[in-house]
N, C-alpha and C positions, 0 to 999 in steps of 0.2 A: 322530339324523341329524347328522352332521357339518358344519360352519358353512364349508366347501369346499362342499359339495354343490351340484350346478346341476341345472335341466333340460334334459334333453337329447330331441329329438324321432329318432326313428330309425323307419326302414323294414327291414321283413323282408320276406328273396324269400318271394313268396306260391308258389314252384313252377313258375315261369315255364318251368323249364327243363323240367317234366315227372316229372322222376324220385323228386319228394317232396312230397306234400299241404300243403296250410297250414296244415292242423289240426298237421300231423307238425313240421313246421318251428316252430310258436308251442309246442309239449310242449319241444321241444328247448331253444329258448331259453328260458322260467321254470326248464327244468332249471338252463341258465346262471345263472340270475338270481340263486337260492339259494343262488348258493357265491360270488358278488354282493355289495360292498357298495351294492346298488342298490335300489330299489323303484317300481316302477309307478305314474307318478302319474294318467295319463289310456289306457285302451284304449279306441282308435281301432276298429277292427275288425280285419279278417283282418291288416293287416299294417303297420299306423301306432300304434306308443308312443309317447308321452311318459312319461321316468323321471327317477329326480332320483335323481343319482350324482354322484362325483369324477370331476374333468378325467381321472383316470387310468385310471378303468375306463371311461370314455366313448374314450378312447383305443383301448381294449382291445379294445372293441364292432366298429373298423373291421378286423380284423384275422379276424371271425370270419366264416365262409365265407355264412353265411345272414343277414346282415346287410347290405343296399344303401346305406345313407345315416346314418349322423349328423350330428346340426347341432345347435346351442345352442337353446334354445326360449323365447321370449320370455315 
């Protein structure tokens, strides 16, 4: 792990909008996660991580359509 790395607390839509399960949506992002310099430090449940990544890929996270919130995590 890289001596940059932080945690970052982030929210995935759980399918709010109908058109995609949360199971569907948490496959998609680990798919994300793997080509990630990231890793999972705490699963929350359906749709609350804590991961420990660069500012840069924590950047990256807000940009992706199934991801509601990033924030630093104490």
């Amino acid at each position: 792990m890289s001596a940059q790395h932080r945690q970052y607390v982030l929210l995935l839509d759980a399918g709010r909008n109908g058109s995609t399960t949360p199971e569907a949506i948490r496959v998609k992002f680990f798919d994300w996660l793997e080509t990630a310099d990231a890793h999972v430090v705490q699963d929350g449940g359906a749709n609350r991580l804590v991961i420990s990544t660069s500012p840069e890929v924590a950047e990256q996270l807000t940009h992706l359509d199934y991801i509601l919130h990033v924030e630093p995590y104490a």
